[in-house]
C-alpha positions in Angstrom: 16.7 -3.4 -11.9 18.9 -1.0 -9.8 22.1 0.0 -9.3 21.3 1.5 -5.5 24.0 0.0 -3.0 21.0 -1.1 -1.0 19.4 -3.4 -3.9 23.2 -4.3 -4.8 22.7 -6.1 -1.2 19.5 -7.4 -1.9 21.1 -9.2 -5.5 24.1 -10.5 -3.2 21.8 -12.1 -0.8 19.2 -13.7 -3.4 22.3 -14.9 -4.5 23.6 -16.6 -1.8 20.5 -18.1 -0.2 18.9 -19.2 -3.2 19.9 -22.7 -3.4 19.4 -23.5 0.3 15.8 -24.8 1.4 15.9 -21.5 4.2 12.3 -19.8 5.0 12.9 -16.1 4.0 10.6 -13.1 5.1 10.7 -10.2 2.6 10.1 -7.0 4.0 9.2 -3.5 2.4 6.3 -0.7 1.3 3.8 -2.1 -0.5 4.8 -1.9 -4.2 8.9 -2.3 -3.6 9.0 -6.1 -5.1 8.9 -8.5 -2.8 7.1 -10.8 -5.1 9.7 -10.2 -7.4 12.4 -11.2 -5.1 10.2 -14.4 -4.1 9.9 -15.6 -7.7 14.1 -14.7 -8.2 14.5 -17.0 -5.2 12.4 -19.8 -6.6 13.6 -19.1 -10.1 17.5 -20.0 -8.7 16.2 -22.3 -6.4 17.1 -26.4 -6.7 13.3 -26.4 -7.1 13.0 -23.9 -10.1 11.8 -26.9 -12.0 8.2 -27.2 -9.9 5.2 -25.0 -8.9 5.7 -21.2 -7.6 2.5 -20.8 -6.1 1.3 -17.7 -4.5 -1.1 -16.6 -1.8 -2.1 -13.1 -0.4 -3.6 -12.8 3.0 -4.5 -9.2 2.3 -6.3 -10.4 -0.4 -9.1 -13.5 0.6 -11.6 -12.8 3.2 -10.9 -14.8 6.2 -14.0 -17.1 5.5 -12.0 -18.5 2.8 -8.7 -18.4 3.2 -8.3 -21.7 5.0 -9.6 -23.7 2.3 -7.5 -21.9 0.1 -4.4 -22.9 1.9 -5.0 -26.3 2.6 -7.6 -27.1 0.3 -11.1 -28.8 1.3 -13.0 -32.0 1.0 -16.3 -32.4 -1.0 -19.8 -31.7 1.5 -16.6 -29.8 3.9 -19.1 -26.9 3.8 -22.2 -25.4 1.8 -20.6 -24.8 -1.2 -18.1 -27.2 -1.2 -19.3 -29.5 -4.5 -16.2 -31.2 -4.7 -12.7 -31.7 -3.5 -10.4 -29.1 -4.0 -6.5 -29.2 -3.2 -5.2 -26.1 -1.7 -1.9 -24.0 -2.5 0.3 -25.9 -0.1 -0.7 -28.8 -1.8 -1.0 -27.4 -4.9 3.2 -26.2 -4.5 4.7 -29.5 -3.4 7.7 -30.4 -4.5 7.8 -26.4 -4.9 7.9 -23.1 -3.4 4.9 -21.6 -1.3 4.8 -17.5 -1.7 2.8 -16.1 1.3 2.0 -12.2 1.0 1.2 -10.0 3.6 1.4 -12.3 5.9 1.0 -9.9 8.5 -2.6 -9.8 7.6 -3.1 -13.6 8.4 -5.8 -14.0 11.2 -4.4 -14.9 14.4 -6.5 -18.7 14.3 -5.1 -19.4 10.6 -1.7 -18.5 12.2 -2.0 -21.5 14.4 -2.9 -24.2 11.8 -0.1 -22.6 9.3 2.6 -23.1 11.8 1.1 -26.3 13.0 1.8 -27.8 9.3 5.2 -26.1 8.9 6.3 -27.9 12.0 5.3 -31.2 11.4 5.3 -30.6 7.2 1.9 -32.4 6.9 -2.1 -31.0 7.0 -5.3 -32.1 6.3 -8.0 -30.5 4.2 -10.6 -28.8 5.4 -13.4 -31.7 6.5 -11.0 -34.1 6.0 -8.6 -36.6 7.8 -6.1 -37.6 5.4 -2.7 -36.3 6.7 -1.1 -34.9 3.5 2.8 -34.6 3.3 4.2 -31.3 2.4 7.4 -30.7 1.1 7.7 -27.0 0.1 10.1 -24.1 0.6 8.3 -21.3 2.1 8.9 -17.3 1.1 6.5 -15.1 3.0 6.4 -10.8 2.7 5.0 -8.0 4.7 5.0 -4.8 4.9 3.8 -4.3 8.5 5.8 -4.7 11.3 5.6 -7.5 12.6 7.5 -7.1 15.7 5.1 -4.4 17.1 2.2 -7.1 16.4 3.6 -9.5 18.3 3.9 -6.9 21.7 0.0 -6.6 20.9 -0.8 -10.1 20.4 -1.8 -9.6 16.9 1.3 -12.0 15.3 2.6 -15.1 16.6 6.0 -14.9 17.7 7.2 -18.7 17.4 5.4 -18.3 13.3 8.2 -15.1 13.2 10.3 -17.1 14.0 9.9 -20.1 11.5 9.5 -17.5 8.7 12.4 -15.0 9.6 15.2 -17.5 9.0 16.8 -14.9 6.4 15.3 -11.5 6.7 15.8 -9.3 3.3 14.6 -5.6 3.2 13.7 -4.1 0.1 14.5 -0.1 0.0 11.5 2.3 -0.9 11.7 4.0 -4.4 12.5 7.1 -2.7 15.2 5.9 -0.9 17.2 5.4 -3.7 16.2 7.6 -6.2 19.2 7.6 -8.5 17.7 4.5 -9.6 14.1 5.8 -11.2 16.2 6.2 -14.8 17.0 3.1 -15.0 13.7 1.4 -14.1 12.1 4.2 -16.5 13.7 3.2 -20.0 13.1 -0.4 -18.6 9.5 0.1 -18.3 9.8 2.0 -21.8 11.3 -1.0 -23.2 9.0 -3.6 -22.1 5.9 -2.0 -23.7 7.4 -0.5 -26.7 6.1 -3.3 -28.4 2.4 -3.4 -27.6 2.5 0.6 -27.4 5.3 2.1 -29.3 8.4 3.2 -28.9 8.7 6.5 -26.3 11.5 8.8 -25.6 10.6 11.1 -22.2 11.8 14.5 -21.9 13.9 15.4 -19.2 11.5 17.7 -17.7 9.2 14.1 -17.3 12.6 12.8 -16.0 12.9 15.4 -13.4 8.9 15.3 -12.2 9.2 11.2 -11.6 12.4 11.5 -9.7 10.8 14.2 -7.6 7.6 12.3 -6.8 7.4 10.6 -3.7 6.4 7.6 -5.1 3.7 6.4 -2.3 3.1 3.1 -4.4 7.4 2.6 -5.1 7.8 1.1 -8.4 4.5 -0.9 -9.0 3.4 2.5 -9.0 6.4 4.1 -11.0 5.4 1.1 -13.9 1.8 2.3 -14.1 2.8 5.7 -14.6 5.4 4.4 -17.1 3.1 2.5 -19.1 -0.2 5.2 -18.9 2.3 8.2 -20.3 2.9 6.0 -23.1 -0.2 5.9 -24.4 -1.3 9.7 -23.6 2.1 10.3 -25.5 1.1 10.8 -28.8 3.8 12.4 -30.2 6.2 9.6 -29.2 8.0 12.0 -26.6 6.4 11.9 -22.9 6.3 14.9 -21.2 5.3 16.2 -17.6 1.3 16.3 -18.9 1.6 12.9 -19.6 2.4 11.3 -16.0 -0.8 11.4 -13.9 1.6 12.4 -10.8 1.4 15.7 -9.0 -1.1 19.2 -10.2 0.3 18.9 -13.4 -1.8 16.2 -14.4 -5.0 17.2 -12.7 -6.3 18.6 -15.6 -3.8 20.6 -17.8 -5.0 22.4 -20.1 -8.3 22.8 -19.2 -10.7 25.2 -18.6 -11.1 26.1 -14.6 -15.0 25.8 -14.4 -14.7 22.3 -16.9 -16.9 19.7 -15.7 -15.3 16.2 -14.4 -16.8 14.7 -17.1 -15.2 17.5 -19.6 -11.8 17.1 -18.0 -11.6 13.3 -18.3 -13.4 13.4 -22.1 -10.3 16.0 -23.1 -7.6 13.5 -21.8 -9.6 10.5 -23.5 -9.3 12.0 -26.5 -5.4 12.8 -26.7 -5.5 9.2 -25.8 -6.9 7.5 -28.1 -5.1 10.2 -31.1 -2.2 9.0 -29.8 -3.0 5.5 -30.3 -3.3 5.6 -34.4 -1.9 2.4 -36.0 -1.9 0.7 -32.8 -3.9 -2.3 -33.7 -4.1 -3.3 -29.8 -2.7 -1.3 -26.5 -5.6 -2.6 -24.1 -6.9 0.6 -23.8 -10.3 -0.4 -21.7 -7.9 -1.9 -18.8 -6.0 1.3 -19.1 -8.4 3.8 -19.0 -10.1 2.0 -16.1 -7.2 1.9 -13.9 -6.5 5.9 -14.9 -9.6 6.5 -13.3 -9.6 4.1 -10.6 -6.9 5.0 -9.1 -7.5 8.9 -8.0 -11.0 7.7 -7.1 -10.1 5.3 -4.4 -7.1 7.7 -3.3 -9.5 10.5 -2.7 -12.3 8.1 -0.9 -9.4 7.0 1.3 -8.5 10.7 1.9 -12.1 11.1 2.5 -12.8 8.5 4.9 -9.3 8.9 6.6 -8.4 5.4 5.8 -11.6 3.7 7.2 -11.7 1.1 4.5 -15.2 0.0 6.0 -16.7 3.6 5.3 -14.7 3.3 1.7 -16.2 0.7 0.4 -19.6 1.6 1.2 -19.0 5.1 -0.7 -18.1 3.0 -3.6 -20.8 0.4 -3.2 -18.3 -2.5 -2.9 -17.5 -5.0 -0.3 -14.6 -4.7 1.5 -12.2 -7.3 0.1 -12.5 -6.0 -2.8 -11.6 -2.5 -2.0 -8.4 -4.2 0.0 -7.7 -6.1 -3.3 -7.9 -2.7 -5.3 -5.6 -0.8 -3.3 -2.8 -3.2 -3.5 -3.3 -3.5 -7.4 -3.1 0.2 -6.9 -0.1 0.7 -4.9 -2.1 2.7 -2.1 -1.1 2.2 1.4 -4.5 1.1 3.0 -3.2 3.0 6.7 -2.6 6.0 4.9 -5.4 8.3 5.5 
């Protein structure tokens, strides 16, 4: 969705490398769509017909992340009970999505381009060599040239992956596009949460926002106001973006727990008749998401210090702040 000359590119060129079999590296913020763009690729692909299978490198500890790529053999290691294919195996005939690449450790890198070059792999405590045959789309938002100057990224796996390089512009870059995604994000959940209408006040506070999380973000935000909105018309109280929303209407000296007990309530008013709006998943994510934004500030980015402020292991904090949209470096 866009109309910004920038994504106008980004259409023509999904366009016109689709049907080829080319490796392309997305490139953007976290939260701009790459994963979107991967799936359009697939979806116009010659091999629309077979898997689209996804993997994140941010996201699986390093322990693991080998024998989630190529899959392991029963007795390969303690827990290994039985055999188990991995997602390159798993995508044959398909398309193989690898996100945030960039975060891929340095032996991994190796092996992956290893089995890109000679399109073949073997599991994890096997020998079998297992024939690939896959179209590979990989996304970063690091940059990956400065990694390789340090050592950090392979320069001949750039290489393979960077056939056709496609940018994706940050939501404030091309801001004239935020309407548009808006009443698109309106219209996808009207039917589990009502129809909206937002005021143009709303209007004006989302497309001044800086929008750290780009539109990943913007579709929370989207889909949250609707359900505080329980009038049917969102307005500026209703996006939990900028002071407005720290706690509006409430008394200086409130409690945390009395600030977020006042919002709960306008929430759930505003939900009568709804028989369903997944309002625990909701809720959970409202309040999950200024907590690990101010443990961040906190910890200035140390995502080891994070996590142990929120008595959770560290791949799981990593895997929170991408659901979240929060830039992990940004202190």
């Amino acid at each position: 969705v866009g109309r910004h000359p920038t994504m106008q590119e980004v259409y023509k060129t999904i366009g016109r490398v689709a049907a080829s079999d080319v490796s392309v590296l997305l490139r953007g913020e976290s939260g701009t769509g790459k994963e979107v763009v991967a799936r359009a690729l697939h979806h116009y692909s010659r091999r629309a017909g077979r898997p689209f299978v996804g993997i994140s490198a941010a996201a699986i500890p390093a322990t693991l992340l080998e024998s989630e790529l190529f899959g392991h053999e029963k007795g390969a290691f303690t827990d290994a009970k039985e055999r188990r294919l991995g997602k390159l195996e798993l995508a044959h005939g398909g398309s193989v999505f690898f996100d945030e690449i960039g975060d891929m450790p340095a032996e991994l890198q190796v092996k992956l381009l290893r089995a890109l070059q000679e399109r073949a792999f073997e599991r994890v405590g096997g020998h079998e060599l297992i024939r690939m045959d896959v179209r590979v789309l990989a996304a970063t938002h690091r940059d990956l040239e400065a990694m390789m100057k340090t050592g950090r990224f392979r320069e001949d796996l750039f290489y393979r992956l960077n056939v056709v390089s496609l940018s994706l512009p940050s939501l404030r870059e091309r801001r004239g596009d935020i309407p548009l995604l808006v009443e698109h994000f309106l219209s996808k959940y009207a039917e589990t949460l009502g129809e909206r209408v937002i005021a143009p006040e709303a209007m004006d506070r989302l497309a001044g926002y800086e929008w750290p999380g780009n539109v990943r973000e913007l579709e929370n935000v989207i889909q949250r106001a609707m359900v505080m909105a329980s009038a049917g018309v969102i307005v500026p109280e209703h996006l939990p973006i900028g002071p407005v929303s720290a706690a509006a209407g409430v008394e200086a000296d409130a409690s945390l727990e009395e600030i977020i007990e006042k919002k709960m309530v306008e929430c759930v008013r505003g939900l009568r008749g709804h028989t369903s709006a997944n309002l625990h998943s909701l809720m959970v994510g409202l309040v999950e998401k200024p907590l690990l934004r101010a443990v961040m500030r906190e910890t200035k980015g140390n995502q080891v210090r994070a996590a142990q402020l929120l008595g959770i292991n560290r791949n799981t904090l990593r895997k929170k702040l991408k659901e979240h949209g929060i830039d992990p470096d940004a202190g």
